[in-house]
BAFI-3210 file (N, C-alpha, C; in Angstrom, 3 decimals, decimal comma, padded with zeros to 6 digits):
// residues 281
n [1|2|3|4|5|6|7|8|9|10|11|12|13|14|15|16|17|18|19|20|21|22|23|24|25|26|27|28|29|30|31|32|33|34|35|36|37|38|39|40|41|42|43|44|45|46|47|48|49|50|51|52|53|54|55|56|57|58|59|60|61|62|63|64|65|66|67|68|69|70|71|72|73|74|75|76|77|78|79|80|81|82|83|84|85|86|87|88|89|90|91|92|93|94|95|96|97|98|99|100|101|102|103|104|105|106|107|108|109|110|111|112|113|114|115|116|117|118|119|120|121|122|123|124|125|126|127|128|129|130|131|132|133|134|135|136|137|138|139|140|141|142|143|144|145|146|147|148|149|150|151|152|153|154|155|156|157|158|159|160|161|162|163|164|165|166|167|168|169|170|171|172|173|174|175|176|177|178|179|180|181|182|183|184|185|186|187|188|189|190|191|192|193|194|195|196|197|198|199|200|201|202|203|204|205|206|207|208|209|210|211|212|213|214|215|216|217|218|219|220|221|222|223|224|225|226|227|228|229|230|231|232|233|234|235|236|237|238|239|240|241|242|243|244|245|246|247|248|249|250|251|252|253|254|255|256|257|258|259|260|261|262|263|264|265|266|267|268|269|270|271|272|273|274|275|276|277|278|279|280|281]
n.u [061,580|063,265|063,019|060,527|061,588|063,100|061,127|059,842|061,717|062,424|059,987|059,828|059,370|056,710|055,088|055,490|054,320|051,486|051,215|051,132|049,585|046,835|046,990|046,775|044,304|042,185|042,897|042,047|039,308|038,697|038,673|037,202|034,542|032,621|034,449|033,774|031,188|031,188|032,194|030,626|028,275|029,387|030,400|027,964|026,422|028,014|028,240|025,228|024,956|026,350|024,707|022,393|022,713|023,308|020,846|019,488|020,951|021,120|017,900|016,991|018,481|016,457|014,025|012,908|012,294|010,352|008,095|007,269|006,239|004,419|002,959|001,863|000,312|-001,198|-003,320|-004,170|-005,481|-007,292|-008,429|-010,100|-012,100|-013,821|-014,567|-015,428|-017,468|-019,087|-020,007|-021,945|-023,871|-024,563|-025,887|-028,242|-029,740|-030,199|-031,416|-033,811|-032,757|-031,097|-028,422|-025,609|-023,871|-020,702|-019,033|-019,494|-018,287|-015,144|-014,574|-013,024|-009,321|-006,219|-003,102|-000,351|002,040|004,797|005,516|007,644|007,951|007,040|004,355|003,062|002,506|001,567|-001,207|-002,173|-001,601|000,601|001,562|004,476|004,282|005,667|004,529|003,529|002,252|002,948|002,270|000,048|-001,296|-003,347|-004,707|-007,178|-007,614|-008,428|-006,302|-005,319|-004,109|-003,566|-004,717|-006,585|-008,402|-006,503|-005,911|-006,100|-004,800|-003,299|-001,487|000,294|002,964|005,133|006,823|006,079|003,943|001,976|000,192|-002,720|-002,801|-005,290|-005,469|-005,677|-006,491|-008,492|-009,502|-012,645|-014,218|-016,859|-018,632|-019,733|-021,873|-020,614|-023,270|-025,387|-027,301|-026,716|-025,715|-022,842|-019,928|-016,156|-013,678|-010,481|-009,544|-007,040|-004,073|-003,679|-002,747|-004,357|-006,698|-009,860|-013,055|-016,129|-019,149|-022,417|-024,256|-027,356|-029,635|-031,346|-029,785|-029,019|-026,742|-023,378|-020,857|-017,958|-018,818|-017,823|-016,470|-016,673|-016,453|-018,850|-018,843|-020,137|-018,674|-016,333|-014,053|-013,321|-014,287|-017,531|-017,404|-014,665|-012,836|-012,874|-012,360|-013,518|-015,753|-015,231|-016,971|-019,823|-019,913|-020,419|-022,201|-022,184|-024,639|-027,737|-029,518|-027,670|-025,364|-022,337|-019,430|-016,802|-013,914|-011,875|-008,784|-008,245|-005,684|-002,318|-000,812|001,319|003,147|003,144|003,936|003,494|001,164|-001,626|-003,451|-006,504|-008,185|-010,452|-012,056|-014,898|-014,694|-013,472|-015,634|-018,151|-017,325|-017,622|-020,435|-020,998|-020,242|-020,939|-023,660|-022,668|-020,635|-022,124|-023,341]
n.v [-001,272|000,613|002,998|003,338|004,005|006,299|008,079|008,344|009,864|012,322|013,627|013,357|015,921|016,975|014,869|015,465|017,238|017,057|014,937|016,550|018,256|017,009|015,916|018,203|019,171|017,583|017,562|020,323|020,182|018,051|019,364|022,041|023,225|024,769|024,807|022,037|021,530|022,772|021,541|019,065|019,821|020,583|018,383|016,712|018,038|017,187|014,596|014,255|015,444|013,539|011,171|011,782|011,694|009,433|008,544|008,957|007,973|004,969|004,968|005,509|003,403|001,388|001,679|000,526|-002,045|-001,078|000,360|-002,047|-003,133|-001,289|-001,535|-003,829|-004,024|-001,590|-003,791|-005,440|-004,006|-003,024|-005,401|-005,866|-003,796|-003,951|-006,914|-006,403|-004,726|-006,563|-008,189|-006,292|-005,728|-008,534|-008,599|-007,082|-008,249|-010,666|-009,624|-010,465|-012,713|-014,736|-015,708|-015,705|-017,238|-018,511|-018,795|-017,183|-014,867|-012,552|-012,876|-011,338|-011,117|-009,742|-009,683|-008,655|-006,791|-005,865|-004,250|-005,029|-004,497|-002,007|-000,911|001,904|002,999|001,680|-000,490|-002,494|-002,619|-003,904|-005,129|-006,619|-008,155|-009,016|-011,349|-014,889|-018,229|-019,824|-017,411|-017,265|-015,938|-016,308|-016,290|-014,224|-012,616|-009,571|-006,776|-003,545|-000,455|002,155|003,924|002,667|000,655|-001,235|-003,369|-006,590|-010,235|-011,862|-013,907|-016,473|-017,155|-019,365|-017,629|-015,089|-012,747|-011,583|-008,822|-007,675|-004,416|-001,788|000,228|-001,070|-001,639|-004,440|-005,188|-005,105|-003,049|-003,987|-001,392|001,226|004,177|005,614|005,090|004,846|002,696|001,935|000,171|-000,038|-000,121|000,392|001,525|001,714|003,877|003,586|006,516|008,549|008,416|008,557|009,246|007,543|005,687|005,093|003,144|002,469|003,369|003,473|006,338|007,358|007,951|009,175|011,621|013,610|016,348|014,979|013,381|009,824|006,784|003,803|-000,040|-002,317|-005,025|-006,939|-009,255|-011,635|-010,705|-007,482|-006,540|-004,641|-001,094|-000,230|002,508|003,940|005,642|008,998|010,864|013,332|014,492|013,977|012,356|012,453|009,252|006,133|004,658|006,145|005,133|005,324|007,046|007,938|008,747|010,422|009,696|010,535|009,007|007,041|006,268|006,543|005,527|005,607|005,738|002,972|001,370|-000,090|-002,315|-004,504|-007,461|-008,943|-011,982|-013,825|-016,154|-017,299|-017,301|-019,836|-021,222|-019,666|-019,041|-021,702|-022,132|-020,298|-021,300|-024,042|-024,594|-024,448|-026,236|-028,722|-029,078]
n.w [013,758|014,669|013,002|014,624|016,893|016,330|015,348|017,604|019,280|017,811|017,795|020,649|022,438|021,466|022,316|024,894|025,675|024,906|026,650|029,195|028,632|028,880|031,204|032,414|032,181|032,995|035,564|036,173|035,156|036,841|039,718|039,239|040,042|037,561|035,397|034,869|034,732|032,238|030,618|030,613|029,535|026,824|026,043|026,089|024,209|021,532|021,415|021,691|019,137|017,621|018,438|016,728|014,132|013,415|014,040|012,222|009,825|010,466|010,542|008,048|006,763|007,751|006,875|004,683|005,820|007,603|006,648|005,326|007,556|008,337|006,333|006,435|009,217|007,962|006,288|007,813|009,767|007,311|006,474|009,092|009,031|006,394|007,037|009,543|008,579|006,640|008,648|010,372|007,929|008,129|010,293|010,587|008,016|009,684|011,995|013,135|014,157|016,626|015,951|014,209|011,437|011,848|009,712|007,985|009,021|008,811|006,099|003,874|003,704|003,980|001,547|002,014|-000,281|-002,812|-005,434|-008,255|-010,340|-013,391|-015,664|-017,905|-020,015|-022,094|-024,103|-023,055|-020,028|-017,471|-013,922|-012,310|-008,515|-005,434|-004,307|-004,399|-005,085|-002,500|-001,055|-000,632|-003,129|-005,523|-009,342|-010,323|-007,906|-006,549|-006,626|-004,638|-003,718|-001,101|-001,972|-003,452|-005,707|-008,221|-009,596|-010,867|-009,996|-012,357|-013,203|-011,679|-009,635|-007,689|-005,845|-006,959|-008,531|-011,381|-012,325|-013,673|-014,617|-013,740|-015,600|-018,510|-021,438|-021,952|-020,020|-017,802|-014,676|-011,996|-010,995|-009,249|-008,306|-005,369|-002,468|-003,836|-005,842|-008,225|-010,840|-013,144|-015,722|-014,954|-017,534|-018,569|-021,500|-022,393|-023,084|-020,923|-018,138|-015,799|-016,168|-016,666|-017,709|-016,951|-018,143|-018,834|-017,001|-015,625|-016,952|-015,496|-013,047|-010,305|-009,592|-008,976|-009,800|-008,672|-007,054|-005,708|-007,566|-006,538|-005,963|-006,961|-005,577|-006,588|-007,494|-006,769|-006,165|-005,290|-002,837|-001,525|-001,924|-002,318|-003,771|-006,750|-008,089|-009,663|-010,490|-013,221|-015,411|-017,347|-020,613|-024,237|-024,661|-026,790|-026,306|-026,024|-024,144|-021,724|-018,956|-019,622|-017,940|-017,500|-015,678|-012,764|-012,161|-008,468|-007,665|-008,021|-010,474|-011,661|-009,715|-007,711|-005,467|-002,824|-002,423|-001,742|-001,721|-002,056|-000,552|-000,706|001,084|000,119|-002,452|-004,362|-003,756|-004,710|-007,239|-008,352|-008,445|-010,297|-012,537|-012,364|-013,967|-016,761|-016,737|-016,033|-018,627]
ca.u [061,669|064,424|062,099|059,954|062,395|063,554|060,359|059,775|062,665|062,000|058,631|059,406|059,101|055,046|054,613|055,615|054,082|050,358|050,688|051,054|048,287|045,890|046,546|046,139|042,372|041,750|042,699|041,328|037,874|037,931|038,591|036,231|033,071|032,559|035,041|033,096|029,844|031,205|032,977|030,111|027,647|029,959|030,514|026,666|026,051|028,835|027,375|023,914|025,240|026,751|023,749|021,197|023,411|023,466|019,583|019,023|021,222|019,879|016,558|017,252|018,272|015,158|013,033|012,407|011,513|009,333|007,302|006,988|005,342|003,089|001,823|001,202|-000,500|-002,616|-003,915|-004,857|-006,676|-008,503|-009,161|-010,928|-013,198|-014,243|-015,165|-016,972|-018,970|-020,028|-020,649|-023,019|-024,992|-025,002|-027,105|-029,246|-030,746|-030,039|-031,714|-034,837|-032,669|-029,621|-027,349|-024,942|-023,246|-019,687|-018,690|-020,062|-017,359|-013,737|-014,432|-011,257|-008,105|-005,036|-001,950|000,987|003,034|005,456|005,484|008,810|008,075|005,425|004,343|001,693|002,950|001,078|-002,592|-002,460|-000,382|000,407|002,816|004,582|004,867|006,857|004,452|002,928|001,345|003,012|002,029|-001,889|-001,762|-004,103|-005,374|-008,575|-007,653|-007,953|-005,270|-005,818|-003,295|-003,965|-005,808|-007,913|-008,072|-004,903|-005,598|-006,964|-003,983|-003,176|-000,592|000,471|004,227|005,820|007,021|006,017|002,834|001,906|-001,316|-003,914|-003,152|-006,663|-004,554|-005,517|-008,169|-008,918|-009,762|-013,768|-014,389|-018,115|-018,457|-021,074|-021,579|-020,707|-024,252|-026,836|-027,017|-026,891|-023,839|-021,717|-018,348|-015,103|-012,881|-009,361|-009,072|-005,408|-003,325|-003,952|-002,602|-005,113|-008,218|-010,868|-014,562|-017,313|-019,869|-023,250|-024,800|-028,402|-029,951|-032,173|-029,468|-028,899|-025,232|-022,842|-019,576|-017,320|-018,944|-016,927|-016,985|-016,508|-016,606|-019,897|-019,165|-020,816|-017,598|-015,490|-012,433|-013,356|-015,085|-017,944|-017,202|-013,409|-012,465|-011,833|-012,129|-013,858|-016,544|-015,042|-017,808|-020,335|-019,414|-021,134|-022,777|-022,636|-026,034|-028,696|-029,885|-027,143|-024,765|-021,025|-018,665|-014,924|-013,230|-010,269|-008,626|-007,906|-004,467|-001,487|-000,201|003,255|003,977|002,634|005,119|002,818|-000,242|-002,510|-003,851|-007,192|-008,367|-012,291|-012,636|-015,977|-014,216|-014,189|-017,614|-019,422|-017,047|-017,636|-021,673|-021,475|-019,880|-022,329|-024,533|-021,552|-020,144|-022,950|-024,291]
ca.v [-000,895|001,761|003,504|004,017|004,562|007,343|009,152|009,062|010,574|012,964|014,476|013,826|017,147|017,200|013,911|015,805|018,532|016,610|014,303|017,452|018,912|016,199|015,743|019,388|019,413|016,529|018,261|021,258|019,885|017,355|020,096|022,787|022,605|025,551|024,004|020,669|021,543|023,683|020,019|018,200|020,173|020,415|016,837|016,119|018,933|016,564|012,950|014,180|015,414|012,279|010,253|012,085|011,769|007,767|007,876|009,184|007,024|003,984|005,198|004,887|001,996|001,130|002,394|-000,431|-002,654|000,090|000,385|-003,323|-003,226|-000,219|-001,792|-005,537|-002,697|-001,070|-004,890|-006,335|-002,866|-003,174|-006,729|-005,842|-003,000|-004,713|-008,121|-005,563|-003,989|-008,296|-008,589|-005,275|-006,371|-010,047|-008,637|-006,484|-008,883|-011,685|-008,835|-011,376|-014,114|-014,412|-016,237|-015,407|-018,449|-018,576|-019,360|-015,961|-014,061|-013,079|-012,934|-011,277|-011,286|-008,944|-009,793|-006,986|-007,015|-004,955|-003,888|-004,517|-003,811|-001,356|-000,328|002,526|003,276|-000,005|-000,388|-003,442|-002,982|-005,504|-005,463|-007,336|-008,000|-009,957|-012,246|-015,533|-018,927|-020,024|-016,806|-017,458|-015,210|-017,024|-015,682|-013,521|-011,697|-008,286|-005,623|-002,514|000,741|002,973|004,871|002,119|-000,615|-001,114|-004,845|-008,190|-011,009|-012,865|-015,105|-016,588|-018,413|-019,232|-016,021|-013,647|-012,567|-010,691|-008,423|-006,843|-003,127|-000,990|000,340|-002,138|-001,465|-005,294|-005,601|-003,458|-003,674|-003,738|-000,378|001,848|005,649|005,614|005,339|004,303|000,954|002,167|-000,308|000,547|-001,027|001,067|000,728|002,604|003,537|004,222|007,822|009,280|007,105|009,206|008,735|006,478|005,999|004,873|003,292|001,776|003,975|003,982|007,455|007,737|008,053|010,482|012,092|015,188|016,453|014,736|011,390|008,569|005,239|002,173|-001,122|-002,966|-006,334|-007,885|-010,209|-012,550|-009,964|-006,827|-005,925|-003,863|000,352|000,376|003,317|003,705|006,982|010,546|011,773|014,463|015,033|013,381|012,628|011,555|007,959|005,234|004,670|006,897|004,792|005,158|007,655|007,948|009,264|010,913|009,881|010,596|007,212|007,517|005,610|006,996|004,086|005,829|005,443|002,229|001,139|-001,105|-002,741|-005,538|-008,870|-009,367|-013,075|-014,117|-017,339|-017,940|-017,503|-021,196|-021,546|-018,810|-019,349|-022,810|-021,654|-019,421|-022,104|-024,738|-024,444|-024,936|-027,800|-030,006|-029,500]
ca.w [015,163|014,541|012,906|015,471|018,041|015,581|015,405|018,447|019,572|017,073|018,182|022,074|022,694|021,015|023,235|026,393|025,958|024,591|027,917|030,201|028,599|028,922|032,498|033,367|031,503|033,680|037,118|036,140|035,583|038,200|040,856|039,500|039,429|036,868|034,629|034,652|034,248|031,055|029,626|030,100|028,848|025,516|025,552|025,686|022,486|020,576|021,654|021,519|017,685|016,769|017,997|015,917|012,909|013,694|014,498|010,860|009,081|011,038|010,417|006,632|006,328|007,896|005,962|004,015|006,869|008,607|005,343|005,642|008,905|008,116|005,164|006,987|009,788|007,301|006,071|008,786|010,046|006,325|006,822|009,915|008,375|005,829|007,904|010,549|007,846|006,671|010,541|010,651|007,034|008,539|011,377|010,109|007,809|010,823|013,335|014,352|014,373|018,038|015,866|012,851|011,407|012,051|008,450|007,810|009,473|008,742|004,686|003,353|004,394|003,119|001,940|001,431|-001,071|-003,248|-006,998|-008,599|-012,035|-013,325|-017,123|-017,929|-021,393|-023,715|-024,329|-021,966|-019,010|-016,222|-013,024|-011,040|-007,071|-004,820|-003,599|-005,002|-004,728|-001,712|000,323|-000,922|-004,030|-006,686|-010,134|-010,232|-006,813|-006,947|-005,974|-004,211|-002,900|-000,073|-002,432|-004,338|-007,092|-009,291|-010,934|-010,716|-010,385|-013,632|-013,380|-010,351|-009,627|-006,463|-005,194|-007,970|-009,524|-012,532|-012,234|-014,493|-014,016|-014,509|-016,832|-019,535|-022,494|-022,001|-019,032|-017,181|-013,328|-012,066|-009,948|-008,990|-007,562|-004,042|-002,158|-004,741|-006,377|-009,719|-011,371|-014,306|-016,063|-015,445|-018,075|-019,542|-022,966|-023,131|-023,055|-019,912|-016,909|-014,819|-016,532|-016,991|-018,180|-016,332|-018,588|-018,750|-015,897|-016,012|-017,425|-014,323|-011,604|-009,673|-009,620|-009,201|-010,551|-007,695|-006,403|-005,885|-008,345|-006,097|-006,507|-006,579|-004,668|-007,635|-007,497|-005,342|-006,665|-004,636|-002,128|-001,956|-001,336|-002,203|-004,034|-007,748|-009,106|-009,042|-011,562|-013,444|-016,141|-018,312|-021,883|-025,317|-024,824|-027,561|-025,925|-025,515|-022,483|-020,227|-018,973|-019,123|-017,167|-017,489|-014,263|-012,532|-010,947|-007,228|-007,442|-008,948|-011,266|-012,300|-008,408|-006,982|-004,677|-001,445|-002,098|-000,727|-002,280|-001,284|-000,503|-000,513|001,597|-000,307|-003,941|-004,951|-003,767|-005,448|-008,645|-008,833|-009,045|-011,339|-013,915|-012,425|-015,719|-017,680|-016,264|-016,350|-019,705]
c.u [062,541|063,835|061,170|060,245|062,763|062,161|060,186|060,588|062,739|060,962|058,861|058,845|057,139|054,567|054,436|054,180|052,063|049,972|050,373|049,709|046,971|045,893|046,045|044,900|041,932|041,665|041,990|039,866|037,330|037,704|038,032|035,277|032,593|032,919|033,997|032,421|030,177|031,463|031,670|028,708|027,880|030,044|029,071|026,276|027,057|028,170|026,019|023,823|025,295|025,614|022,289|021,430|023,193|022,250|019,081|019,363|020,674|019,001|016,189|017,420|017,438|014,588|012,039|011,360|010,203|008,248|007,160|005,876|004,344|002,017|001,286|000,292|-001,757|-003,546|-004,083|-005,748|-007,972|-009,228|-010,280|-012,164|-013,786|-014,889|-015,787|-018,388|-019,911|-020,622|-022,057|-024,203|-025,525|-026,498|-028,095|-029,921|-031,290|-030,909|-032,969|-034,230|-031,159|-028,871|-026,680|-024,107|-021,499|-018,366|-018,619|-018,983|-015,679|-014,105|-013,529|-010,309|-006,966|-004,063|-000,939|001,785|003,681|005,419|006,891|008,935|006,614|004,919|002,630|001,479|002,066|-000,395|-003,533|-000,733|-000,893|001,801|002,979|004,552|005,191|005,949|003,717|002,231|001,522|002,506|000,612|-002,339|-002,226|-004,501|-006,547|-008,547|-007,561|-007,040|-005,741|-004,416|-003,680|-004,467|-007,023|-007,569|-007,257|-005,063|-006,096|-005,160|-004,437|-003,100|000,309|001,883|004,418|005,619|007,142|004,642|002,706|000,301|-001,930|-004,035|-004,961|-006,741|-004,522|-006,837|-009,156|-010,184|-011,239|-013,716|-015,854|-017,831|-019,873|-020,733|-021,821|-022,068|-025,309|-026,106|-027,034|-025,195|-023,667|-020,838|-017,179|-014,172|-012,042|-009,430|-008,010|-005,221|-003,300|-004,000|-003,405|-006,612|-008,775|-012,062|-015,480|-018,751|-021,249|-023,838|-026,474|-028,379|-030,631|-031,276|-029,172|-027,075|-024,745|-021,553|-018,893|-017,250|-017,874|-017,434|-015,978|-016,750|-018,174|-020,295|-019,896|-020,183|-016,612|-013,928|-012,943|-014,634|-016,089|-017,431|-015,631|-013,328|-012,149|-011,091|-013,319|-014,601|-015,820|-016,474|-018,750|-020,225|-020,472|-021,549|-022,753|-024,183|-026,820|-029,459|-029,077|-026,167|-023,144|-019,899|-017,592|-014,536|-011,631|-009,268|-008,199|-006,623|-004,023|-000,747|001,450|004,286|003,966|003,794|004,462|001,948|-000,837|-003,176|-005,548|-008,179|-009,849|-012,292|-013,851|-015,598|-014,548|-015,593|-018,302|-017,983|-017,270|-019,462|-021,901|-021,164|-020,888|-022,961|-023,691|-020,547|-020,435|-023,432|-023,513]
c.v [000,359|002,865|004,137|004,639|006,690|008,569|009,325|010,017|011,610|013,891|014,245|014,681|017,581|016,187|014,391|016,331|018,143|015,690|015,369|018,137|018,252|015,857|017,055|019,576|018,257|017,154|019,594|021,095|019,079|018,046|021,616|023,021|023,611|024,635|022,377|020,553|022,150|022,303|019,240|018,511|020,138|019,207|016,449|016,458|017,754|015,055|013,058|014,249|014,256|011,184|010,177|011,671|010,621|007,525|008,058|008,400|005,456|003,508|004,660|003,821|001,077|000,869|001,401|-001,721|-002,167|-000,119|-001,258|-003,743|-002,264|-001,732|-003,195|-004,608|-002,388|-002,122|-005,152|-005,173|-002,634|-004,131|-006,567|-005,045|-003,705|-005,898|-007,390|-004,572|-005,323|-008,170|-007,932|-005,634|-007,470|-009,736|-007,938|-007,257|-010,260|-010,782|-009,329|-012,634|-013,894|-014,893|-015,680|-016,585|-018,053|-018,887|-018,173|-014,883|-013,876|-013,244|-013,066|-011,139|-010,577|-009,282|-008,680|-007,578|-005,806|-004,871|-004,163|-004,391|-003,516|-000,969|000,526|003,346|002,864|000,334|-001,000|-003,411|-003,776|-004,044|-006,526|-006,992|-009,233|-010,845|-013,414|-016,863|-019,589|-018,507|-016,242|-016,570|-015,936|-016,285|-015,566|-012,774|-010,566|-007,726|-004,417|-001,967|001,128|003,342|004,364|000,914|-000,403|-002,210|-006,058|-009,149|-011,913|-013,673|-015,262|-017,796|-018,222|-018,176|-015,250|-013,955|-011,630|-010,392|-007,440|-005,563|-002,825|-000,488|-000,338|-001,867|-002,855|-005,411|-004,143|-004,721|-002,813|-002,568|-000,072|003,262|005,161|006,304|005,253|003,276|001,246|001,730|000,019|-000,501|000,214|000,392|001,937|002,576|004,169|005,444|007,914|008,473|007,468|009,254|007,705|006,929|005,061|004,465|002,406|002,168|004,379|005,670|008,715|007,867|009,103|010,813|013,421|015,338|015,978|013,919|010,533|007,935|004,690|000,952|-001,408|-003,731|-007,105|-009,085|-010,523|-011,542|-008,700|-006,954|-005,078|-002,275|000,384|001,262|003,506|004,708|008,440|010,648|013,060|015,157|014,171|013,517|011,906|010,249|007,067|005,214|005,556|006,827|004,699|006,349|006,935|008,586|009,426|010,860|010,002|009,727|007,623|007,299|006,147|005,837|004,106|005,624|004,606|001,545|-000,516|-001,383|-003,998|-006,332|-009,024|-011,102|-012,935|-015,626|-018,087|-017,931|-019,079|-021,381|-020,942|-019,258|-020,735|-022,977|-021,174|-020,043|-023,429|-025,238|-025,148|-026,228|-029,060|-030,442|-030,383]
c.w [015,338|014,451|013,355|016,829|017,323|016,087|016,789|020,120|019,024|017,433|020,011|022,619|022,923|022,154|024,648|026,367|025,819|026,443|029,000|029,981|028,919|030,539|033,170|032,832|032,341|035,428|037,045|036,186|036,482|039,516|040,912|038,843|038,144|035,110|034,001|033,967|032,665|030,241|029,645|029,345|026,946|025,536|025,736|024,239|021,790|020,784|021,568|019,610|016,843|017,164|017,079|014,727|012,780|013,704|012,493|009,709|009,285|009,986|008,861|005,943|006,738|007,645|005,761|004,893|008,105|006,999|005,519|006,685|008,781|006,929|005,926|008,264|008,983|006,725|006,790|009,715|008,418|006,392|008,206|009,580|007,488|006,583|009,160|009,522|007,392|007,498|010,485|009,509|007,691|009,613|011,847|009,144|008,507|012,186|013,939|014,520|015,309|016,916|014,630|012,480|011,385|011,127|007,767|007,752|008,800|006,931|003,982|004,704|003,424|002,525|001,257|000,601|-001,675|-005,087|-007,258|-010,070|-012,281|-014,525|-016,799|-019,144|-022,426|-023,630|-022,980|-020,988|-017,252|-015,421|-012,038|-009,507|-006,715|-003,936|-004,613|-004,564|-002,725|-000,591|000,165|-002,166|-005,097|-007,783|-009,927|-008,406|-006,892|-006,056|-005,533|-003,126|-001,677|-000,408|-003,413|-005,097|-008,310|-009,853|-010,328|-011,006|-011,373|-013,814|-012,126|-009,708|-008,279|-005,781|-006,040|-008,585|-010,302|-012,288|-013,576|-014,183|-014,653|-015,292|-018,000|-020,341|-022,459|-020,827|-018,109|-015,412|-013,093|-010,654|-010,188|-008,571|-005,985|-003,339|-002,663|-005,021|-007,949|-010,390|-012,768|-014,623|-016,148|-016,155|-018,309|-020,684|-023,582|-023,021|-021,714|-018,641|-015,450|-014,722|-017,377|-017,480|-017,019|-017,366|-018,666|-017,073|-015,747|-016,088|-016,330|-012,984|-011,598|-009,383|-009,970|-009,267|-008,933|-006,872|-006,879|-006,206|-006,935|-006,567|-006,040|-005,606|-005,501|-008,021|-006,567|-005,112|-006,018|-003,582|-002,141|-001,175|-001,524|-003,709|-005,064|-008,596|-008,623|-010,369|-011,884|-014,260|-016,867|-020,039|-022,636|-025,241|-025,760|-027,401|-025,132|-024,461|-021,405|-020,493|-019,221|-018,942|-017,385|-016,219|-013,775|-010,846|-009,735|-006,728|-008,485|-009,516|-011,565|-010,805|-007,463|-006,725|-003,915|-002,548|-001,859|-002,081|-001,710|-001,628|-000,320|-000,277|000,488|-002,043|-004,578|-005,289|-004,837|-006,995|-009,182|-008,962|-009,545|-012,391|-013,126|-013,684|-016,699|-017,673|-016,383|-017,457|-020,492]
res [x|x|x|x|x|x|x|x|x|x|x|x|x|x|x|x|x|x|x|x|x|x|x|x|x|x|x|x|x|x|x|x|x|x|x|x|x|x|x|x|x|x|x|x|x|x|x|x|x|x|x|x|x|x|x|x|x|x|x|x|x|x|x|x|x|x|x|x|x|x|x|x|x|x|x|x|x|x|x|x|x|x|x|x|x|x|x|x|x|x|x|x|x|x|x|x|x|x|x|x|x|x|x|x|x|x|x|x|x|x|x|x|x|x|x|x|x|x|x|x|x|x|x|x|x|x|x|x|x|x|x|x|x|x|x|x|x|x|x|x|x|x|x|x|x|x|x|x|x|x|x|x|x|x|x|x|x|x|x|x|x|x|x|x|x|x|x|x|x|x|x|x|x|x|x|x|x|x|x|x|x|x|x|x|x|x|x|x|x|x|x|x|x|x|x|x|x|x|x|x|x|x|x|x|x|x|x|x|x|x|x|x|x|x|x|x|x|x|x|x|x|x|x|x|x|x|x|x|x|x|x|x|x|x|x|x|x|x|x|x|x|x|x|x|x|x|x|x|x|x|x|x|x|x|x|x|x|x|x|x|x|x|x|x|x|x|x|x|x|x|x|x|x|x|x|x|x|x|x|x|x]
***
């Protein structure tokens, strides 16, 4: 207490002289208007400063949760394209008949998720994401970016799954050239985390340096028309009856951050007919 009696007995002087000043900046701007308008204009530039500074940091720590909401956004706007393009097939080959069955509708369904571990190094590479059985992720679902098909789920725990990058020499997906029916098998064969092959293309189709490979729809695991890759060139054939293709994948693998789960309502079904045969014998 001495102490502070001390100092401030000590600096009185600064104390006066700080209170006097602070009241005359106070009468001065309360009684002209010049004055005023000059203070509060500067005190908006400094509070408008410090709340931009605050909106950015914020914003940042954000981020993460904004990216969250885009990506559950951009799924449930794919889920709808997709289940309006079903709708539009349904009723064009339904177009002499009023009704569409109601079973029909609503096919896939999205779910978002996150990558947290990624390999594109090995022969066979996988990754993980952060979602799993409890939030409907099952093995044999395929994966897909903003920019296309990245993997078929593997292995499927709780809250984590392990997927089948495209990235894998094991592993072909049934595609086609965007706009003919002419199907193929894309597959990786290692180096080049950018390119692929395209093979088993009949001889007779028609194609030009720059068509898009899509998926077929030949399976409960994509969809048909999503996105896989880019014709760069035609290369040497094993077989003399079909083409095949040097492509260049549409998803960047070294940077997959988001991507989507997609669910097929009718999966069971049609997989539990295609082993049928096998079941019974």
């Amino acid at each position: 207490m001495k102490n502070i009696i001390e100092f401030i007995l000590r600096y009185s002087k600064w104390f006066v002289f700080t209170f006097y000043m602070v009241i005359s900046c106070i009468l001065l701007v309360s009684n002209n208007s010049y004055q005023q308008s000059v203070y509060l204009t500067s005190a908006n530039s400094v509070t408008g400063g410090i709340y931009n500074v605050w909106s950015q940091v914020s914003g940042y720590f954000n981020l993460k949760s904004i990216n969250e909401s885009l990506q559950a956004s951009n799924a449930d706007l794919q889920n709808q394209v997709f289940n309006l393009k079903t709708q539009i097939a349904e009723l064009k080959t339904h177009l002499s008949d009023t009704t569409v069955l109601e079973s029909d509708k609503d096919r896939f369904d999205f779910i978002s998720a996150s990558v947290i571990n990624n390999n594109t190094r090995h022969p066979r590479n996988y990754f993980t994401i952060n979602r799993g059985k409890k939030h409907g992720v099952l093995p044999g679902m395929g994966v897909i970016d903003q920019n296309g098909v990245v993997g078929i789920v593997n292995v499927s725990g709780s809250n984590m799954s392990r997927v089948i990058s495209l990235l894998n020499e094991t592993q072909h997906f049934s595609v086609k050239i965007k706009g003919s029916s002419f199907i193929g098998s894309m597959v990786w064969k290692g180096g080049d985390a950018t390119i692929g092959y395209v093979e088993e293309i009949p001889r007779h189709a028609k194609y030009s340096i720059g068509d898009t490979i899509v998926t077929s729809g030949y399976s409960t695991t994509f969809p048909e028309g999503i996105p896989v890759a880019v014709i760069m060139n035609r290369v040497r054939s094993q077989d003399d009856s079909f083409f095949t293709f040097k492509v260049r994948l549409t998803s960047d693998f070294k940077s997959l951050s988001s991507v989507r789960v997609i669910k097929d309502i009718y999966k069971s079904e049609i997989d539990s007919l295609a082993t049928f045969d096998i079941v019974t014998q």
